[in-house]
matplotlib code that plots the C-alpha trace (Angstrom):
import matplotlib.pyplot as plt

x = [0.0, 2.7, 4.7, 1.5, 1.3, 3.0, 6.5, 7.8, 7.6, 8.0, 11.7, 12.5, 11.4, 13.1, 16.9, 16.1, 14.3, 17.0, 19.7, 17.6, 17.2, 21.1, 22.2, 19.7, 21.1, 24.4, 24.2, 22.5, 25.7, 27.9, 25.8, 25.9, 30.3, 30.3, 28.1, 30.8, 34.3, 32.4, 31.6, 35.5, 38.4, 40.1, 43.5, 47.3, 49.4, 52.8, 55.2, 58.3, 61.8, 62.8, 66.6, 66.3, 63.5, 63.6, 60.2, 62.1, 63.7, 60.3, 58.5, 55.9, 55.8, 52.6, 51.4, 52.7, 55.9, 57.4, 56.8, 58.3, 56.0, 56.3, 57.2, 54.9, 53.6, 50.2, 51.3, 51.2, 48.2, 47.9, 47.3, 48.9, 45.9, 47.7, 51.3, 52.5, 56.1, 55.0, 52.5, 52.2, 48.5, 47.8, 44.7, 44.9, 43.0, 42.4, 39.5, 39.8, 40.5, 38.5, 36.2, 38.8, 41.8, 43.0, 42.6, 44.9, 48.2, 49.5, 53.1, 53.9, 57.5, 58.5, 61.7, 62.8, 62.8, 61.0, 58.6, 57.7, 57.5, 55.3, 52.9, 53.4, 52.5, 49.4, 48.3, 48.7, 50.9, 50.1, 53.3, 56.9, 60.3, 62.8, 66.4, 66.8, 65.5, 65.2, 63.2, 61.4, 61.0, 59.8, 56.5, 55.6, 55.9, 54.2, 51.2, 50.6, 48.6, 52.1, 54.5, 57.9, 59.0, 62.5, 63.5, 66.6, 68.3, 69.3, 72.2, 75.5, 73.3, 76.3, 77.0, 80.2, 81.7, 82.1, 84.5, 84.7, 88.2, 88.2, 88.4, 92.1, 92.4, 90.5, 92.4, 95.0, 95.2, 96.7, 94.5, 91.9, 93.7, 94.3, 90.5, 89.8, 92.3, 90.9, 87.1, 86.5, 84.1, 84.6, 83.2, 80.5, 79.4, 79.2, 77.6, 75.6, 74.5, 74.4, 76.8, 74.2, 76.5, 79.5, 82.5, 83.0, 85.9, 84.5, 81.7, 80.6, 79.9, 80.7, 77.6, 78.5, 79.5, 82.2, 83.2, 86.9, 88.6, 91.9, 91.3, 92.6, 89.7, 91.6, 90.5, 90.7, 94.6, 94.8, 99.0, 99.1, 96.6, 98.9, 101.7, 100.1, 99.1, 102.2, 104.3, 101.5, 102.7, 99.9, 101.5, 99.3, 102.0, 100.4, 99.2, 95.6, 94.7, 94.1, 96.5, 96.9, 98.6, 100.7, 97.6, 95.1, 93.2, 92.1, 88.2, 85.5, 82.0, 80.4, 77.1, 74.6, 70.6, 68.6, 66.6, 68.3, 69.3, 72.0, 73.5, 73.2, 75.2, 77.6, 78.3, 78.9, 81.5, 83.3, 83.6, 84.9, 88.0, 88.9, 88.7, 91.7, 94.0, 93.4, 91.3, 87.6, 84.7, 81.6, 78.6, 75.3, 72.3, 69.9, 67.7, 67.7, 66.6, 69.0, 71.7, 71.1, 71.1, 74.9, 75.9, 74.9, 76.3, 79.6, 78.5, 80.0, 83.1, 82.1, 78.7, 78.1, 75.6, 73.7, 74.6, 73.5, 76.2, 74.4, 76.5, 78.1, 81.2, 78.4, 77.3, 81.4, 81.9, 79.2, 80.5, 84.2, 84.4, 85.9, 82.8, 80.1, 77.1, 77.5, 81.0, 80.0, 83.4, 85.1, 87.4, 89.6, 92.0, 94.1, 94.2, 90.5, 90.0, 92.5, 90.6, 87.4, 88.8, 90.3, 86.5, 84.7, 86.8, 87.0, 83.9, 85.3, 83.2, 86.3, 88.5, 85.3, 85.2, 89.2, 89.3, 86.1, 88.3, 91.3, 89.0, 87.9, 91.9, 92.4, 89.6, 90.6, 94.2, 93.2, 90.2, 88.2, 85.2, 85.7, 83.7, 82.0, 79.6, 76.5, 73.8, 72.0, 68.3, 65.9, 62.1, 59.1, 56.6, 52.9, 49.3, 48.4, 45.1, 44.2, 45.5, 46.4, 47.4, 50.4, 53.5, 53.9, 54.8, 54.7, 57.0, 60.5, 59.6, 61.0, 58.1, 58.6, 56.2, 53.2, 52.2, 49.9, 46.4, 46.9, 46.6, 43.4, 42.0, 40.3, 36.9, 35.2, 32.2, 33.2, 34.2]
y = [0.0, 2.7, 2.2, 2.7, 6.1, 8.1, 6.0, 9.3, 10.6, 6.8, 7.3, 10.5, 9.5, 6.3, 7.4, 9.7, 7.3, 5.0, 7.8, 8.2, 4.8, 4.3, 7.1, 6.2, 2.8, 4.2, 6.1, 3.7, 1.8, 4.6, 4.9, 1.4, 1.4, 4.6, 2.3, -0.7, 1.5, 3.5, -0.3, -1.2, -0.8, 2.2, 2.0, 3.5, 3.0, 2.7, 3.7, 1.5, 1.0, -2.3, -1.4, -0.4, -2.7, -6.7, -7.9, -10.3, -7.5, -5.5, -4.7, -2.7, -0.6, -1.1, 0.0, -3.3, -2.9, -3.7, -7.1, -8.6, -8.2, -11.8, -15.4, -17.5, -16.4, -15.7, -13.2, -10.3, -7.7, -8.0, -10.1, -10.7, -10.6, -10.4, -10.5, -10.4, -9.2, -5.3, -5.3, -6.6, -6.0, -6.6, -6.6, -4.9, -7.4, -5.2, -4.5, -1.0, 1.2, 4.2, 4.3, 6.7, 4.7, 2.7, -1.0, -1.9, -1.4, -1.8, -1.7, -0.9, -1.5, 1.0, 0.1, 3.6, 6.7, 8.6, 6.1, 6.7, 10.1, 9.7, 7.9, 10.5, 13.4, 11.4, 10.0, 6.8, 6.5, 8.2, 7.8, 7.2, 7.9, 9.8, 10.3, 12.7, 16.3, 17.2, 14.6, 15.2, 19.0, 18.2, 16.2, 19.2, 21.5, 19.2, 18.3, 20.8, 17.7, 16.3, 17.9, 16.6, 16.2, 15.7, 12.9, 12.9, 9.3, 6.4, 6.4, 4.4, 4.1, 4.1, 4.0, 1.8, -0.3, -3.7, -5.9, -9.4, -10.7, -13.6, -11.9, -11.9, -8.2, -6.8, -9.5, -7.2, -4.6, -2.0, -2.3, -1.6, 0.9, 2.7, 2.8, 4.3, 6.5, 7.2, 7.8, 11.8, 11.4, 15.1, 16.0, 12.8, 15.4, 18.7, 17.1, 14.6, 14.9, 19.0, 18.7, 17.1, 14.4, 14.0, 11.9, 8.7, 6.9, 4.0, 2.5, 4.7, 8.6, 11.2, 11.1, 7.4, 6.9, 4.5, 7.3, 6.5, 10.6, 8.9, 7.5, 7.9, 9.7, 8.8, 12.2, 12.1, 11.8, 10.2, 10.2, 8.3, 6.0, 5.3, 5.0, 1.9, 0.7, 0.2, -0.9, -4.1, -4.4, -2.7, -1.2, 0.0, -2.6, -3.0, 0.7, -0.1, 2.7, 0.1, -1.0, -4.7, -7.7, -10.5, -10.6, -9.9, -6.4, -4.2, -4.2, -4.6, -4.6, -2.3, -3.5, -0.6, -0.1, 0.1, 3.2, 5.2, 8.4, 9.2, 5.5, 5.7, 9.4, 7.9, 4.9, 7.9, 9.4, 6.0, 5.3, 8.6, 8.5, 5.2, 5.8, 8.6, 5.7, 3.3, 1.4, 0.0, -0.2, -2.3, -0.3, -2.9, -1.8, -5.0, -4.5, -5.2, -8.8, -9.5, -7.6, -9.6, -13.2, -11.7, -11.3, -14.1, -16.5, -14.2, -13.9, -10.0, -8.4, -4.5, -3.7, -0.1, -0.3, 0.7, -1.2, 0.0, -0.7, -0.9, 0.4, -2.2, -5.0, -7.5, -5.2, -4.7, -8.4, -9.9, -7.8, -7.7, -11.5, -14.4, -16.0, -12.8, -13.8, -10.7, -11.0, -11.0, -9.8, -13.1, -11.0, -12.3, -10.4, -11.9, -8.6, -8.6, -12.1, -11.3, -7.8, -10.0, -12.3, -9.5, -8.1, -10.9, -11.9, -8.5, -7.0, -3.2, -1.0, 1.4, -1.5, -2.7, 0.8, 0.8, -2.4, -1.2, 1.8, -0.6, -2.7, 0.4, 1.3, -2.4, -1.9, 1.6, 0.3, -2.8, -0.9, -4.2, -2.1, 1.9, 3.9, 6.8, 8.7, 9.1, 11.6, 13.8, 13.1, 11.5, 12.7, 11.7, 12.3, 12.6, 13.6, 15.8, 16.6, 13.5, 12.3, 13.8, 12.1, 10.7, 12.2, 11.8, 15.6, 14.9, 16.3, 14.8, 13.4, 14.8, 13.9, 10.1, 8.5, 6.8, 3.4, 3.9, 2.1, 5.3, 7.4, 9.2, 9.9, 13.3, 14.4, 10.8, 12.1, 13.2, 9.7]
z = [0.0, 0.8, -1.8, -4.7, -6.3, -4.2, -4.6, -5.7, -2.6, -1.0, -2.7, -1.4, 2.2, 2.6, 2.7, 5.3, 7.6, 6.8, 8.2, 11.2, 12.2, 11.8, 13.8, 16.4, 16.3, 16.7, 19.7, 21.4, 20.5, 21.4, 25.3, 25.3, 24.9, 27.7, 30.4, 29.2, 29.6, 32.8, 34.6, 33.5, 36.3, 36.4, 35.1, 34.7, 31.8, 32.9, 29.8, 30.2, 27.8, 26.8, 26.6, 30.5, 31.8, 32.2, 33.1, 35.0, 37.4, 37.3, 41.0, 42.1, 45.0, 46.8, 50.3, 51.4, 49.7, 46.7, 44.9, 41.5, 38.9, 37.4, 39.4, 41.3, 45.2, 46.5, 49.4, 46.5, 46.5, 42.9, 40.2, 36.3, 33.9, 31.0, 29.4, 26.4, 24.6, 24.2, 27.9, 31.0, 33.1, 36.5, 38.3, 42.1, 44.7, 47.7, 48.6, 50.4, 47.5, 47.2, 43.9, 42.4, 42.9, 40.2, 40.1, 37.1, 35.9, 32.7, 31.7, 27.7, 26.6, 23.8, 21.6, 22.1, 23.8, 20.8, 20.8, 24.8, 24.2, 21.4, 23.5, 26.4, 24.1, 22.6, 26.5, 25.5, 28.6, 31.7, 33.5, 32.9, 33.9, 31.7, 32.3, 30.1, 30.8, 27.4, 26.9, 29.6, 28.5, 25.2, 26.7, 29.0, 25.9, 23.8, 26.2, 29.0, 30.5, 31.3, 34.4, 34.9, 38.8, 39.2, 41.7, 43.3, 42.6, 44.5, 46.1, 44.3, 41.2, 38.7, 35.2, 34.0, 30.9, 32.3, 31.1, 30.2, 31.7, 30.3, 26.5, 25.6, 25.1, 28.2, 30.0, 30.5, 33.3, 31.5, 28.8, 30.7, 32.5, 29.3, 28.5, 31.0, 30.6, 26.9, 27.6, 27.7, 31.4, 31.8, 28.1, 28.9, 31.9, 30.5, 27.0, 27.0, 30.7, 30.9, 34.4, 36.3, 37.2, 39.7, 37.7, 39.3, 40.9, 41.9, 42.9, 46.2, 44.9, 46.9, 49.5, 50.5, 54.0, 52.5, 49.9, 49.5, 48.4, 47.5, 44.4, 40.6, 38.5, 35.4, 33.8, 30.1, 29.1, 25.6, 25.4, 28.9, 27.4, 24.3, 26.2, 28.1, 25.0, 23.8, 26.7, 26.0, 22.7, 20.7, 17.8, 13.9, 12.6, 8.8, 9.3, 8.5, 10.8, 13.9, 16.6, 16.7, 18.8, 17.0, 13.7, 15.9, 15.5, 18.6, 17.8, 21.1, 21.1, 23.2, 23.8, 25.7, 26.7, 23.3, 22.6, 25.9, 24.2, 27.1, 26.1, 22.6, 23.1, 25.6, 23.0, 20.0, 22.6, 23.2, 20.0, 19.5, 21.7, 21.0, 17.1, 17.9, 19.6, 17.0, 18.4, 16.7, 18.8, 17.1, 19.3, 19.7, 21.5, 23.0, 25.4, 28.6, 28.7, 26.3, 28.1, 31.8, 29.4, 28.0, 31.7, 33.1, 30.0, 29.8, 25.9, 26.1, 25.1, 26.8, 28.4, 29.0, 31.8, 35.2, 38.1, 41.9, 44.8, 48.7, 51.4, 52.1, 51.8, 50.6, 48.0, 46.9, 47.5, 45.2, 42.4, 42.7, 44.6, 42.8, 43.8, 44.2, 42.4, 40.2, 39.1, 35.5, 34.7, 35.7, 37.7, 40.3, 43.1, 45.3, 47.4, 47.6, 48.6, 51.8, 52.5, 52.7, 55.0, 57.3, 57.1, 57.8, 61.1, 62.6, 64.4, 65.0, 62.9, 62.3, 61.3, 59.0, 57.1, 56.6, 55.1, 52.9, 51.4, 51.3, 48.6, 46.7, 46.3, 44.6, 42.7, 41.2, 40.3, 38.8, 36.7, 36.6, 34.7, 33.6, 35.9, 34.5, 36.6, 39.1, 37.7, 40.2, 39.2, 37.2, 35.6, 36.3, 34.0, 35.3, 33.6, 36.0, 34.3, 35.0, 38.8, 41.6, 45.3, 43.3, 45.6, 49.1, 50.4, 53.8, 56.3, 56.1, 52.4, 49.1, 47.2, 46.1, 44.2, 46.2, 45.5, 42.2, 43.9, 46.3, 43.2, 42.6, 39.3, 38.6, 37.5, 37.3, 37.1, 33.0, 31.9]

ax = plt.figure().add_subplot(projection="3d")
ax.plot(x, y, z, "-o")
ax.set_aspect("equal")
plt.show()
């Protein structure tokens, strides 16, 4: 019946009730998708770097304390939902969290620092830690939503070359002297790191109640560097424009954290100085999974790398031992072995603190790894249009991070 002599018209009406009925379909759709993501726990994307994190290593600090991310144990306040290569989500199982606290965490690895601060700009991220204050400058100028707090570091948190011992080149002590003789740490400083850094001697800085002042710094001195060199019989023979040992070329690979600007320009820098002694350096960047499976298997020539010393002779002991768990180096000292002996029979605090600077002297002659520096702070970057309860400003605090189910998020009631 309707569609008899007046299909003219018929025609003309039909599109437009079809248009009507599709977008009233649609946004009952679109309600139906804001009821779904509104019911959905609240979350915080945690922006993470491969080359620096190993899931492995990862913890979260919680109001309990901290707990590894991954590994068995039903004592932790949380739980892994999901995990894949590029995420890892976990679900918060307390029960007294306020309705604006988060209840899930995801962590997203990103191959490289552009790529974080990509997803920092776009708020695909809503927090992350960036060494770099650059990098951390160009988010808050990019997204106003984003505010970078800088955190004073950890204490003893240094960055080194570490060196595999049993390699026939870095075997040698004054080889390795004469590396460390060769890497520019003062232009490292004022470059690539803007001065923010205090030059390191060893591995206690400055602030360290085991701080041991009497120590080399081996400032940059490329003719010393030569000259020990040579006294170990490394000579450009064929001058092919590299020094070389009875056929055998001087070439290392430096492997370093992938995507970490301040690595990738402290790797540049290396390279640098050694090219001017003759000497080829093969830079590799892996992330850090890859870099804790070289360490542990000794598959490494050179690893530029973070490591963080306690206050402590265990701490010195498990990295410079002949049997610490973290001697990755495969170093050994007789002289150290005695010092821990000495240590471990005495009792008198005074006694225990000379023999700790007595170990820190060995270890600065014998240059087992080259020591490069301990930077002042790192950046936290927060969307503080979108949370707030995230720093702990109390008296006697210097605004650390609060566990993130203690963060709250803003304005729910717009979601």
């Amino acid at each position: 019946m309707f569609l008899g002599r007046k299909s003219g018209r018929t025609v003309f009406y039909l599109p437009i009730l079809f248009v009507v009925g599709l977008l009233f379909f649609l946004r009952i759709e679109e309600s139906l998708s804001q009821d779904s993501d509104q019911n959905q726990p609240l979350r915080i994307i945690i922006g993470e770097l491969s080359g620096r994190t190993d899931p492995r290593d990862l913890t979260l600090l919680t109001s309990q304390g901290s707990y590894p991310v991954l590994g068995s144990g039903n004592s932790k306040p949380f739980e892994l939902v999901n995990q894949t290569p590029a995420l890892i989500e976990l679900k918060y199982n307390a029960t007294r969290l306020r309705p604006d606290n988060p209840q899930k965490f995801v962590y997203k690895f990103y191959q490289s620092e552009r790529d974080l601060l990509s997803a920092l700009i776009l708020e695909e991220v809503d927090f992350a830690e960036l060494e770099n204050e650059e990098s951390a400058q160009e988010v808050q100028d990019s997204n106003a939503h984003f505010r970078p707090f800088p955190q004073i570091r950890a204490e003893n948190i240094v960055k080194l070359v570490c060196y595999n011992h049993g390699n026939p080149i870095l075997k040698s002590k004054r080889v390795r002297t004469a590396l460390s003789y060769a890497i520019d740490h003062g232009r490292i400083k004022r470059d690539i790191l803007g001065g923010k850094a205090d030059i390191a001697t060893g591995p206690f800085e400055n602030r360290s109640p085991l701080f041991n002042s009497r120590m080399n710094s081996y400032r940059h001195d490329p003719r010393r560097a030569i000259d020990l060199l040579e006294r170990e019989g490394w000579t450009d023979s064929d001058r092919d424009g590299l020094l070389d040992k009875d056929g055998q070329p001087f070439q290392i690979e430096l492997i370093y954290q992938k995507g970490l600007t301040i690595d990738e320009a402290i790797s540049r820098q290396i390279l640098i100085n050694l090219l001017k002694l003759k000497i080829e350096i093969k830079p590799r960047p892996l992330t850090k999974s890859a870099i804790n499976d070289r360490l542990s298997s000794g598959d490494f020539e050179a690893i530029l790398m973070d490591y963080t010393f306690e206050n402590s002779f265990e701490s010195l002991e498990e990295f410079f031992s002949r049997n610490g768990a973290m001697n990755y180096m495969g170093y050994r000292s007789t002289a150290i072995e005695q010092y821990g002996a000495m240590f471990k029979k005495t009792k008198d605090q005074g006694d225990q603190k000379s023999i700790i600077k007595s170990i820190q002297n060995v270890i600065n002659s014998d240059q087992p790894v080259t020591f490069l520096y301990f930077k002042w702070v790192t950046h936290y970057l927060i969307n503080v249009h979108k949370f707030d309860n995230f720093r702990d400003t109390s008296e006697k605090r210097t605004g650390e991070l609060r566990p993130f189910e203690q963060w709250r998020f803003k304005n729910l009631d717009k979601k």
